[in-house]
N, C-alpha and C positions, 0 to 999 in steps of 0.2 A: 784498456781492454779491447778497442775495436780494433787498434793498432797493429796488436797481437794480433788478432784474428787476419785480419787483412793479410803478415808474415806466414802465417801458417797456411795461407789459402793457397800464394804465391810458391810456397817451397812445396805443397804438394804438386802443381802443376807442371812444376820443375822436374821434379822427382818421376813422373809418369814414365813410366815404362817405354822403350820406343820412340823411334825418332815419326813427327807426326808430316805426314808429306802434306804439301800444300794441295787447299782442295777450297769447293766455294760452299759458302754458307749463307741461303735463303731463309730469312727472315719478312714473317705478314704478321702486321701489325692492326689491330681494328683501329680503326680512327676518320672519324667523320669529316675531318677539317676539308676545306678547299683544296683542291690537288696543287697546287704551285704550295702552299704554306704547309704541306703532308711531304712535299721530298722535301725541302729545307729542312726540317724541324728532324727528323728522322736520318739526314747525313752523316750526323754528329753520332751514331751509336754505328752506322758503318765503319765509319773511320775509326773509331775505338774498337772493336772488336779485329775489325782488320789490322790492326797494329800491336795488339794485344795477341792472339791468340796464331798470329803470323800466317796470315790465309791470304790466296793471290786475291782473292775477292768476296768480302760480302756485301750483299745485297737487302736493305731494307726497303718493301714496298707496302706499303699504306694502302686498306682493303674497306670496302663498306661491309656491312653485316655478310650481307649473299655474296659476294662479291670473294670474301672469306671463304667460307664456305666449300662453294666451289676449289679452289683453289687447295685448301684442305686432303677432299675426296680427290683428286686428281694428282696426288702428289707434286705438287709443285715449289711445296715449300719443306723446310726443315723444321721450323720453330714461329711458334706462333705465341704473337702477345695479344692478349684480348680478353675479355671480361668475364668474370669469375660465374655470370649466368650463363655467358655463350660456351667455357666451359663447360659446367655440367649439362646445357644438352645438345652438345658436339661430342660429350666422354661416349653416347652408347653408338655412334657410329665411326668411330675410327677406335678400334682395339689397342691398348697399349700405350695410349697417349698420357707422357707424364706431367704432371706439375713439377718444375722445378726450380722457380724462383716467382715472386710477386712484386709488384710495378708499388715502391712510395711515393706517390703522390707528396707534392710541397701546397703549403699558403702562399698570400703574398707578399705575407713576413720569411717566407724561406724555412718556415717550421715544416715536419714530418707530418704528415696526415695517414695514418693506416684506418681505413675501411673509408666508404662513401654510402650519403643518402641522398635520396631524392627531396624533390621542392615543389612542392603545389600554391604556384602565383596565382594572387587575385588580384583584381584594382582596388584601394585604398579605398573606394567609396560604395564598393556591393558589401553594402549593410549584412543582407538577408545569407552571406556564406562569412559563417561563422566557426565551421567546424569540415570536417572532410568527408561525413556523412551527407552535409548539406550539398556534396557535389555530385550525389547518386542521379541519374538523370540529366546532367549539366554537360556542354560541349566541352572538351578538354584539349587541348592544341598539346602535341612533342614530337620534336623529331623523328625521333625512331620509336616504334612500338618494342621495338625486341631490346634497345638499351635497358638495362638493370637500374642504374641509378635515375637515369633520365625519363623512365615511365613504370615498369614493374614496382618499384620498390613503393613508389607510392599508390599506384592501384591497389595492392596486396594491402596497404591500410584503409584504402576505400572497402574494400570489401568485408574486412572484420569489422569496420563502423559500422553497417547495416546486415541486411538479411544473407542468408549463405546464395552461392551461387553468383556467376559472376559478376563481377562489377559493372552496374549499369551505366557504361558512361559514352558517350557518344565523341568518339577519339577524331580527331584531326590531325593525319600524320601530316607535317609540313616538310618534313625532308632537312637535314644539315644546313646551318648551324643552326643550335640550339636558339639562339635570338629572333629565330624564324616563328620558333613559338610563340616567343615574347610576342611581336612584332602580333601575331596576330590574334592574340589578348590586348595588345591596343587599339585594336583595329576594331574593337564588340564582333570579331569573328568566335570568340572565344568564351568561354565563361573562367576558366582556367589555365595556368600553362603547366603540364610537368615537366618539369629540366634537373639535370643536378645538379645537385649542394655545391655551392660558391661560384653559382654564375650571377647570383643576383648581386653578390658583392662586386662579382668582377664589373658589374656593368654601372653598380655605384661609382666603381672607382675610376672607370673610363669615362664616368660622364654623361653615359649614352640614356641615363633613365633618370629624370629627375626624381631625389627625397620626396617620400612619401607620395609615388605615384601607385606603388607597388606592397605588397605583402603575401608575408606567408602565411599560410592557415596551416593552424593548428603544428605551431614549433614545438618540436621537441626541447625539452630542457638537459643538454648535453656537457656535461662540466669540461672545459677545456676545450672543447670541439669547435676550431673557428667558425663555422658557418653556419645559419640556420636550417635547417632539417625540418621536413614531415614525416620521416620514419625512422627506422629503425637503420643500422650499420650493416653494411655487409662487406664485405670483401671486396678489393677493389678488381685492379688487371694483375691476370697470371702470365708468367710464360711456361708455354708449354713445350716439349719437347716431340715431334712424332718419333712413331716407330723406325722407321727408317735411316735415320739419324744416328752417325758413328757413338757410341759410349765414351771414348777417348776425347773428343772432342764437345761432346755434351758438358762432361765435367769441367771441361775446361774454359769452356761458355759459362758455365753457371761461377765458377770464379773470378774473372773476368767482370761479370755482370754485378756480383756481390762488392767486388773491391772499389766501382768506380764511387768516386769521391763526390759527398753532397755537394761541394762548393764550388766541383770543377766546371771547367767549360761545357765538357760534355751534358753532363747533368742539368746546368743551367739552359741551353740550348735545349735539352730534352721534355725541360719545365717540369721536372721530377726531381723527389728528392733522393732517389736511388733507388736499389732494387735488394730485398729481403727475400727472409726465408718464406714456403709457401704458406697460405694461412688457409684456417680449417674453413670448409665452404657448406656446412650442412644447413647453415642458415638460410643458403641460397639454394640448396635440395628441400628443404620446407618450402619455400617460397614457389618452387617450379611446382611443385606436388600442390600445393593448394591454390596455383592461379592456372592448374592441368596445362604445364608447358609439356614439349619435350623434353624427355619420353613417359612423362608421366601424364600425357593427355588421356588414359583410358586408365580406366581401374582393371586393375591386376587379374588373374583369375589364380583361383589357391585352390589347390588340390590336396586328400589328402596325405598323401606323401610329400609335400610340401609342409604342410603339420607335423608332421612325424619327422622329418628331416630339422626343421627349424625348429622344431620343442618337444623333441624324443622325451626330456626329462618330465616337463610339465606335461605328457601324454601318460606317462606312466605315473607320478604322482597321481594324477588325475583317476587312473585304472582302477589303483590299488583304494583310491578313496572310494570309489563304486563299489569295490568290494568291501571297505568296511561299512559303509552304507547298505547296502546288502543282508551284510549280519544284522547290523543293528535290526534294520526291519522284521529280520524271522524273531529275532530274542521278543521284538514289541508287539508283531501277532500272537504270540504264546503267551503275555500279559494280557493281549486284547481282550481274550474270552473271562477272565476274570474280572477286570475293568469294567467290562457291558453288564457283567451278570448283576454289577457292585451298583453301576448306574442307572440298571433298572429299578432296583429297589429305593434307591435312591430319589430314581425321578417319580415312581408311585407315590413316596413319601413329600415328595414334595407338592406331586400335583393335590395332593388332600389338605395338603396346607395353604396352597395356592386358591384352593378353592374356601378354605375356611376365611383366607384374607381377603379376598375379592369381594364373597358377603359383606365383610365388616364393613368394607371398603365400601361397595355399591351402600351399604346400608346409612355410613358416614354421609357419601356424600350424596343423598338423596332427602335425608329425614331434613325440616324445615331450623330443625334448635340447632345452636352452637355449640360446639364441642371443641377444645383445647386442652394440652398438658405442657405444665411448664416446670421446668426444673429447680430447683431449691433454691436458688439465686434469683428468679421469675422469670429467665429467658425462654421462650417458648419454643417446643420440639416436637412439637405436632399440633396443626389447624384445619378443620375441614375447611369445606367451601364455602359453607354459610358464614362462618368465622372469617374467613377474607375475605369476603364479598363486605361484611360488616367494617371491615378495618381497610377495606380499597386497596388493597394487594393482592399482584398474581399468587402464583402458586410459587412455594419457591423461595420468594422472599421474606417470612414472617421467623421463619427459623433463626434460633438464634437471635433475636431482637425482644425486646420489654415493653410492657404497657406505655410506658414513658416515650418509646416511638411513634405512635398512633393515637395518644389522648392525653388532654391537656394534663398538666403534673397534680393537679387535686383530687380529679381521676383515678389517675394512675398510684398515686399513695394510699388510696382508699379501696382499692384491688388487694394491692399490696398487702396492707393494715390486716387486712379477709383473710388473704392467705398464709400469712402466719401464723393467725390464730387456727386455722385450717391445721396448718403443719403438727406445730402445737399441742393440739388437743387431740389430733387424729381420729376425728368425728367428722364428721358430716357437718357441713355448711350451707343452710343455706337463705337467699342475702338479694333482696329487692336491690337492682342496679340501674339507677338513670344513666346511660351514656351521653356522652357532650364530645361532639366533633372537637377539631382542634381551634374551630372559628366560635365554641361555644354554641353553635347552635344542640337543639336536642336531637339525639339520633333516635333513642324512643327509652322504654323504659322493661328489665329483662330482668325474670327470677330465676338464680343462678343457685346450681347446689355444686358443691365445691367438697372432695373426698381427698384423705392424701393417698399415696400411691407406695409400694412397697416393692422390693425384689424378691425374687426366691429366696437371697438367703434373711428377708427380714431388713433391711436397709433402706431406708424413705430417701425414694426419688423423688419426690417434687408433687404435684399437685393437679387432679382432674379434674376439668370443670364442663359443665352441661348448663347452656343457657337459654330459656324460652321468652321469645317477644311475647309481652303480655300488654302489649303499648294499645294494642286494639281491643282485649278486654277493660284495660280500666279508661276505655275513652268513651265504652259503651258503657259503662258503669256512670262515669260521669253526666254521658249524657240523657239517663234515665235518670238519675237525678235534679237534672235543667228540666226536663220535661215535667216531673213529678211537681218540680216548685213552680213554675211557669201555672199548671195546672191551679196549686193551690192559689197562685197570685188571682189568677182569673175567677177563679173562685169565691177570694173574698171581693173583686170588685163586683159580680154581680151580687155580692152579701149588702155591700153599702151603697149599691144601688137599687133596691127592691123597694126601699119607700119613697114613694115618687114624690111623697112632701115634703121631704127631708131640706132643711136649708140650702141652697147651691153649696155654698164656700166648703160648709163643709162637707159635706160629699163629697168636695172635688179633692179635697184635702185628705180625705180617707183614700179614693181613688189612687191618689198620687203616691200616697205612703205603700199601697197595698202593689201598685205598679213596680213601685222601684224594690219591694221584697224580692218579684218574680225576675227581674233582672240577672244575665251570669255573674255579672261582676258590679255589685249595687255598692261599692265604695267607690269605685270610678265614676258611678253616674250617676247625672240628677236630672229632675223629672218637674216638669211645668205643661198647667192646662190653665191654657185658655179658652173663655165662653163670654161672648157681649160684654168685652169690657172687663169682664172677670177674670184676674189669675189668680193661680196657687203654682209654689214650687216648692219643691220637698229636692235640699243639697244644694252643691255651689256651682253656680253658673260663672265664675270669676275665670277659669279658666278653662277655655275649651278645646279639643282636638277635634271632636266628631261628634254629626249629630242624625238623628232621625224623628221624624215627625209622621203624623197622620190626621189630616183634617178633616173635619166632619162638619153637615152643615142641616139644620130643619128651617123649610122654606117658609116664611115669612116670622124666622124668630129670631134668629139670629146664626152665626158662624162659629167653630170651633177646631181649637187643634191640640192634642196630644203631643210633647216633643222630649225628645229623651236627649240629653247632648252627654258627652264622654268627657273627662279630665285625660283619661290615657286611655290609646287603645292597643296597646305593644307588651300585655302583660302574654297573652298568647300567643300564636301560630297564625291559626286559622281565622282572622280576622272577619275575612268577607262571610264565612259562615254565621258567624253569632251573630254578627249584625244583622245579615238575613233570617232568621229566627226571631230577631228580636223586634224585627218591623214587624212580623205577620206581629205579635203580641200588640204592639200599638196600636193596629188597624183593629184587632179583635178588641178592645176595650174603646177606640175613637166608637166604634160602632154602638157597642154597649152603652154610652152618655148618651149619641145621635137615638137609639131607642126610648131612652129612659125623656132624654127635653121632648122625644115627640109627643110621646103617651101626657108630660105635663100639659101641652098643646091640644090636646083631645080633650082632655077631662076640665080644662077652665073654658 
């Protein structure tokens, strides 16, 4: 197939119209090399074109970036080879200038390489750059700033790794050969080097950089692509054609140029693998636009007849949707005044109901009892605050969960048990309820009435419940009952001590019996008095947890004490209270003996 091509490229050239007189053909090449190794290298495509294309003389001269340039504006040359950046922004100052063939680059297997990337070198042993973000702020060593593959290409990936805006990097142009760079990333001149893609190999291969002195950050993963890379491909060297330059003889350059052979001398001397068709460069128009090269260093100014030129169609789409926007709105004002009238009444009727609910609501959550409703299953769908404040839940979370969540299962099936009979009988319930944390302790004690619940059409929803702590009336109940026995206990001790000649023993024995009645909890406790020598004890002393005493003493008769000792005292709560209570009763009845031995004392 290339074969072909090649025959066919030849028989047009043949074919041209017109005998083509000899004339000379100036040829600027960009190329940074040393000037003795830039005419050598570059001979070899003189001497083929001049023998090819039957010209008294062409001229290949090797140009640095500016250098170019010049040379360019000046008319001094015909056709220019040089880089698909320095292309596009060399196209907005010379009018006319074409692409007509592209530079293949070879390996140093002699394979085809189409596009190039750049290469951001570090030393093997900067731990801390990692990545090509990590060179924001870092000195960078390259040749040329204006090379494409040798610094652009990999700035433009420094700058999408970090913030918009340009790449902060603090550049070290060191001027041709690219090794200059290297050279001064060995030097700790450098933090970095940008070069491009396959000089690190070439300089493996020469020798010149020992294994593993060197690395690239952040390689691209390129299937087939010999060399390692930090960015993306772009297009390599173009040649280009100025305006000036015969058309007869253009074509017959660009033929010329397509047919020479990978293998040849030429080519091998040129260290390319040949020259192809031109390749699309927009990649490298994004690149120039967002690292603001020329001529895209200033953003644009748009006018608009600039709008209207460039999207006459999406101007008018656009028109005609303002005008159906337009209608739409007059149709929707003329619904407006119906809609308003609809949601005034609307909103009246609600604000009455908003205010009926706010009551309940203020009323819910102010009044001290519990209130809850749960659904026929028991999962609950409404709690005030007393109700989760009782169950130590926000707000929020009771919904939807069971007794079974928040109290121990004996609890919770004995709610249960209530509210089926509840359902059930569709009566009123209502049901004394000890609550017990989930640690079992007592949370207090609440009388609960319990109603089932119906809809409008007659159908039982589940179950309302209204609960009142009454934990503090029956604790004042209770304790009017201590008081009331305590009294009577005291009572009958000053009964069975009123006769002062009554036997000691037993008196003390009456006393002891009549002590341990007044007692809270007179099966836990037992009660001993001693006098000179004399005991009584009423219960068992065998095991004890706590005890309280009150000694009393008549001066030259003898000593005494009252003492109450506990088997258990964990059958309640409030421990230290009873026990306080229960000492004053000791001390009131130690007193009571101490009166009654004195008055013996007096009257013998």
């Amino acid at each position: 197939m290339i074969a072909a091509a090649r025959q066919c490229l030849w028989a047009l050239a043949l074919l041209l119209p017109g005998l083509v007189l000899a004339q000379d053909l100036r040829i600027g090449v960009l190329d940074h090399r040393a000037l003795p190794e830039r005419g050598e290298r570059w001979a070899a495509l003189e001497t083929h074109l001049a023998e090819t294309l039957d010209l008294q003389r062409v001229t290949v001269l090797p140009y640095a970036y500016d250098e170019l340039d010049r040379a360019m504006r000046s008319g001094m040359l015909d056709v220019v080879i040089t880089g698909s950046l320095h292309q596009v922004v060399s196209g907005h100052r010379i009018a006319s200038m074409l692409a007509v063939a592209s530079v293949i680059e070879r390996s140093e297997a002699g394979e085809p390489i189409e596009g190039m990337g750049g290469v951001a070198l570090v030393l093997s042993e900067r731990e801390d750059l990692q990545a090509l973000s990590d060179l924001r702020g870092k000195r960078v060593a390259t040749a040329d700033q204006h090379a494409l593959a040798g610094y652009q290409a990999v700035a433009r990936e420094v700058l999408e790794a970090g913030e918009e805006g340009p790449p902060p990097l603090q550049v070290i142009e060191t001027g041709p050969p690219q090794m200059a760079a290297i050279q001064a990333l060995l030097a700790g001149e450098a933090d970095a080097a940008f070069v491009r893609g396959g000089a690190l190999e070439a300089l493996l291969a020469a020798g010149e950089v020992a294994p593993g002195m060197l690395r690239v950050l952040s390689p691209r993963p390129l299937p087939g692509y010999p060399w390692q890379v930090s960015s993306r491909l772009y297009p390599g060297r173009v040649v280009l054609t100025l305006p000036h330059l015969d058309h007869s003889l253009a074509r017959r350059m660009v033929g010329a140029l397509l047919l020479l052979e990978p293998e040849g001398a030429t080519a091998r001397q040129l260290d390319i693998h040949g020259f192809g068709l031109p390749q699309d460069t927009s990649s490298v128009v994004a690149l120039a636009r967002q690292l603001r090269l020329p001529p895209y260093e200033h953003r644009p100014r748009v006018t608009l007849g600039d709008v209207w030129r460039d999207h006459r169609v999406a101007t008018l789409l656009l028109g005609l949707s303002g005008v159906a926007i337009l209608l739409a709105l007059m149709l929707s004002l003329r619904y407006s005044r119906t809609l308003r009238r609809t949601r005034t009444i609307l909103r009246e009727q609600g604000a009455e109901l908003e205010t009926e609910r706010q009551r309940l609501q203020s009323l819910l959550n102010t009044i001290p009892d519990v209130v809850f409703m749960k659904d026929r299953e028991g999962g609950y769908v409404f709690a005030n605050p007393a109700m989760r404040r009782l169950m130590g839940s926000p707000a929020g979370s009771v919904v939807g969960r069971t007794d079974f969540d928040f109290f121990p299962r004996d609890v919770a099936e004995a709610f249960r048990r209530a509210e089926a009979e509840t359902l059930a009988s569709g009566k009123t319930l209502d049901v004394e309820e000890q609550l017990l944390s989930p640690d079992g302790s007592i949370d207090g004690l609440y009388l609960t009435s319990k109603v089932a619940v119906f809809n409008p059409a007659g159908e039982l929803q589940g179950v309302l419940g209204v609960s009142r702590d009454i934990t503090a009336l029956r604790e004042a109940e209770h304790q009017l009952r201590e008081r009331l026995k305590e009294q009577r206990s005291l009572h009958n001790v000053f009964h069975f001590t009123e006769d002062a000649d009554r036997e000691p023993r037993a008196m003390l024995q009456a006393v002891a019996g009549g002590l341990r009645e007044g007692l809270q909890y007179p099966r836990l406790a037992a009660v001993r008095i001693a006098w000179n020598g004399l005991r009584v004890e009423v219960g068992d002393y065998r095991s004890t947890r706590q005890s309280l005493s009150a000694p009393f003493e008549v001066p030259a008769v003898g000593r005494g004490v009252v003492e109450v000792v506990y088997t258990d005292v964990n059958e309640r709560g409030q421990v230290p209270e009873f026990l306080a209570e229960e000492q004053v009763l000791l001390t009131r009845v130690a007193e009571r003996l101490q009166s009654v031995f004195q008055r013996q004392r007096e009257t013998q």
